[in-house]
Each structure stands twice: as structure tokens, then as C-alpha cells.
N, C-alpha and C positions, 0 to 999 in steps of 0.2 A: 504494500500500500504506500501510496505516495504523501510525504510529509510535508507538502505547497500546501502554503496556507490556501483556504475554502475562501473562493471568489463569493460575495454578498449579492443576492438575487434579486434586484430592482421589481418593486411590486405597482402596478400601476395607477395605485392612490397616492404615488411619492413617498411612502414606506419603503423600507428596504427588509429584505430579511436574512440575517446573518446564520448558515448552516455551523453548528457546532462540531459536526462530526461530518466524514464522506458519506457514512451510509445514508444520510438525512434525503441526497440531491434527489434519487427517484422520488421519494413519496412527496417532496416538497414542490417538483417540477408539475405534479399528479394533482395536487391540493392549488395551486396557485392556478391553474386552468381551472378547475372546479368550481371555484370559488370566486378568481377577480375575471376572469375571461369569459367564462361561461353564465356569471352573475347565478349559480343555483340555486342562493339563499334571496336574493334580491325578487319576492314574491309579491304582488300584491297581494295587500292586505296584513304582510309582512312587516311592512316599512320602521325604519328605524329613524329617531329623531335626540336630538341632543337629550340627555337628561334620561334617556333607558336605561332600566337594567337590565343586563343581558348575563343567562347562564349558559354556561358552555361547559357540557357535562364530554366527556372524551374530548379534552382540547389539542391533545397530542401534542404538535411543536409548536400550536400558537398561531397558524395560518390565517383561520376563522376569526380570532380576535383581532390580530392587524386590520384587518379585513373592518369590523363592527367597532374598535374603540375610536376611530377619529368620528366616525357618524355619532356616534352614542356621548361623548365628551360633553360636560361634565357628568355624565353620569357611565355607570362599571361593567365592566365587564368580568366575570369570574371564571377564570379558568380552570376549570375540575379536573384533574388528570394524573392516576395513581403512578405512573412510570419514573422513572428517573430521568426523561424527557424535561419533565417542568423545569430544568435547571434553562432549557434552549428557550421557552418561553418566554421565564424572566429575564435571561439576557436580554432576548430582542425588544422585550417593552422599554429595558433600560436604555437601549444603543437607538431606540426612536423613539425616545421621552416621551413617551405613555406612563402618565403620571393615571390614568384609571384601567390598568389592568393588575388585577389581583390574582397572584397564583395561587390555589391550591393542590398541595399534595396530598390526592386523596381518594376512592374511589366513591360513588354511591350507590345506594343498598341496605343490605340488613346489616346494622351497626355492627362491628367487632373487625375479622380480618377478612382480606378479599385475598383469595390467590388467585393468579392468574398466569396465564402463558405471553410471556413479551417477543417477538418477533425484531429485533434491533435492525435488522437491515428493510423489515418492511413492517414497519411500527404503528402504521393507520390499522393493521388487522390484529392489533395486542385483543388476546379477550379472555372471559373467565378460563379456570383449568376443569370448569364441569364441561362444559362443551369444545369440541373444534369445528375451523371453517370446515366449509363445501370443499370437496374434492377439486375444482373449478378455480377455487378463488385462487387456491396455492400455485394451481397449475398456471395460472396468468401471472399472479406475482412472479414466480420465480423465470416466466417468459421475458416478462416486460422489465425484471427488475433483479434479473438473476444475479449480476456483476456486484449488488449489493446485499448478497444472502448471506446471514449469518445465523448458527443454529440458535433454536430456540432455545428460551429458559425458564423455568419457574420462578415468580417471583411471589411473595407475599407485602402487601401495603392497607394500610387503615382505609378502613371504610365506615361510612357514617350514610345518613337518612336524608333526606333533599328540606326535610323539616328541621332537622338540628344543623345543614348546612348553614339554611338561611337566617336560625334562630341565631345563630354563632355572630353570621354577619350583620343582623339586623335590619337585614331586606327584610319589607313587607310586601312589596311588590314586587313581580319579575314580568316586565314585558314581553320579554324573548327567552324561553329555556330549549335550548336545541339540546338535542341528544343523539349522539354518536357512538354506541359504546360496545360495538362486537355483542350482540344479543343480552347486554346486564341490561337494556331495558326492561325487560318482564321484572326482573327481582326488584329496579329501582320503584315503577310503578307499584309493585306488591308493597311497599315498604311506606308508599304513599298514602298520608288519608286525604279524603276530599278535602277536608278544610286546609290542610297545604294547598294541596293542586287550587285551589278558589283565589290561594294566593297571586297565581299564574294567569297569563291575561293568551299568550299564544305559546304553541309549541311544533319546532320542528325537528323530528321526530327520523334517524334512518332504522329501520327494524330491519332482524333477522330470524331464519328460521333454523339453527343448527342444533336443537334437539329435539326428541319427539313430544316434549311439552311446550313447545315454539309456534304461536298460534297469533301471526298478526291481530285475527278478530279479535282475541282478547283483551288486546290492547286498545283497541275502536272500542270495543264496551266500556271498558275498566274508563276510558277519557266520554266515552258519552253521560256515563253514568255520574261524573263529575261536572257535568252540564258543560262538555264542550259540542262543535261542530267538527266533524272529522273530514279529511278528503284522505285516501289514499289513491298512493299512486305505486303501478305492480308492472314495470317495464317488464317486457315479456323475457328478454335477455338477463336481465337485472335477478326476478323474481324467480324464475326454471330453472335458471342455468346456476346461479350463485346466488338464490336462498335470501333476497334483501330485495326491501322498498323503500317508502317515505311514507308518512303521515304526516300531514297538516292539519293542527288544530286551534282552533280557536275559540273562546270562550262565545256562548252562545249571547246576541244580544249588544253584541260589539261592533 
């Protein structure tokens, strides 16, 4: 491996983002089209305005939040993310003075510990150690992204409730809570009561289905029955082939 220092990735809001490591460049090349190229998160009825707060539960290196903290200023962005990753976050909010992003190290769910499997060289598919990806997803990863494969590891990190996140931080409100998180959203939701979620105004939401208790609808009920408005969306490629969609929700009445 080569020890040149890591060229910093011009992001098209005039951000910049600094890779900490080589194995970063695929998944960050991957996430910067996703997100500022392809505008994914930029939905209506989504819109974001100074003075949001926004959770970003799987933040991974931070992409999403460069992305959301100049929109959202003065108000936070919270980046939720159990890996040893958060270190790349916080640098980059510090290296472009994002005085409102707040890391946390940590996952959510049922409070105690979370183990999980980390993937370093393709870090966007870290996910619990109850389940694995699709046969599919690896098989493309390591296509698309093989020069940066490094074997996987078990890791163990704290995990807390999206109620005592917020209690911690003293949100009362969360505009935007997206969720990204290799299939822990069923356990996060399980962990949820409605009176949190009521906290919640929208949610963008990627699901997976990688165990045989892995039931998008469940998810549609568990957020209907919280009084939101649900859309999914079940790309035929996306959904068949590698086991994930999106949910879009929003609080009914808004």
C-alpha cells in the first residue's frame, strides 16, 4: 500500500472531504454521487431549512452530514455511528468548520452492547453479527470495490434507544431522522415507543431484508401505527436482487 498522502475530495457544496484512510476512496466516490450528484435525499416534502435537527443514524464517514449541516446551520446535525469510522467524521467537520455537527459513538437499539460485523475496506455494509448481507451485495462490493477489500471483523460498541439518545441530547424535536443501518432498523424501531417516534416530524428510512424475520411491512405498520404517512419504494434491482429499499415517512397532517 502506498504511503502518499490521501488527495481531499472536492464536494460540490464547496465542502471538501478529507479520506483518512485508502480504503475510504470507493465507498466515499459511491456516497458523494448518491448523495450530492444524484441529490437522493433532496425529496420533496423533505426539504431542509436552517435551524433543523437532523439524525443520522448509520453516518458512516460523514458524507450525508456535509451534505445536510450547511443547509440545517444553526441548527445539528447528529451523527450516530458505532465504528471506529467517527474518528473520519469528526475530523472533517473540524477541517470545514462545522461548528453543528455532533458525533456520536454509538449504535441504536436495545440499550446494552451491539456486536456487529465491520467490513473496513467497504464500510457503508458494516451490520449486526445476527445477520449477513445478500449473497449479491458482496459479490458487487468486492466487483466494484475489490482493490479495497479487507477481511472482516467482529466488533463490539454501546448501544442505546433513539429515546435516551435524544433525552441525552435534549432534542425535543427531530425534523429529519434518516436511517441507514444494514437491517438494525427493525430492532431500532422495536426499541421505539410512539411517544419518541411523535417526537419525529419525517423519516428517511433504507431497509433491509437479510433475515427470515426481515419484513419491510413491518416496518410500514410499526411507523403507520405511530401516525405517520408511509411511501415505499422496492427498485426491482435494489429489492430481488440485494434484499433493500426506502421508506419515506412522514408525520400524518404535515
Amino acid at each position: 500500500m502506498s504511503d502518499a498522502p490521501l488527495s481531499p475530495i472536492p464536494l460540490p457544496n464547496g465542502l471538501t472531504f478529507y479520506p483518512t484512510h485508502r480504503r475510504q476512496l470507493g465507498m466515499a466516490g459511491y456516497l458523494l454521487k448518491e448523495i450530492f450528484k444524484q441529490k437522493f435525499y433532496a425529496r420533496k416534502g423533505f426539504e431542509l431549512k436552517p435551524g433543523d435537527t437532523v439524525i443520522d443514524v448509520g453516518a458512516n464517514m460523514g458524507m450525508f452530514a456535509l451534505w445536510v449541516a450547511p443547509q440545517i446551520a444553526p441548527g445539528q446535525v447528529y451523527c450516530v455511528e458505532p465504528t471506529s469510522i467517527v474518528e473520519t467524521i469528526a475530523d472533517n467537520a473540524k477541517r470545514n468548520n462545522l461548528s453543528n455537527v455532533v458525533v456520536m459513538h454509538t449504535a441504536l437499539g436495545k440499550p446494552g452492547i451491539f456486536e456487529m460485523i465491520e467490513y473496513p475496506g467497504y464500510n457503508i455494509v458494516n451490520h449486526s453479527a445476527k445477520f449477513d448481507h445478500a449473497p449479491w451485495v458482496k459479490f458487487f462490493m468486492k466487483l466494484l470495490y475489490g482493490k479495497y477489500e479487507e477481511a472482516p471483523r467482529t466488533i463490539e460498541c454501546p448501544c442505546q434507544s433513539l429515546e435516551g439518545l435524544l433525552d441525552s441530547q435534549g432534542v425535543k424535536t427531530v425534523d429529519l431522522l434518516k436511517i441507514d443501518c444494514e437491517g438494525a432498523e427493525y430492532e431500532i424501531l422495536d426499541e421505539t415507543t410512539d411517544a419518541t417516534l411523535q417526537r419525529v416530524k419525517r423519516i428517511a428510512m433504507e431497509f433491509h431484508e437479510l433475515a427470515p424475520e426481515h419484513d419491510h411491512r413491518n416496518l410500514v405498520k410499526r411507523l403507520q401505527k405511530a401516525g405517520f404517512e408511509v411511501v415505499v419504494e422496492k427498485p426491482i434491482f435494489g429489492y430481488w436482487v440485494l434484499k433493500l429499499g426506502k421508506i419515506w415517512a412522514t408525520r400524518t397532517g404535515q
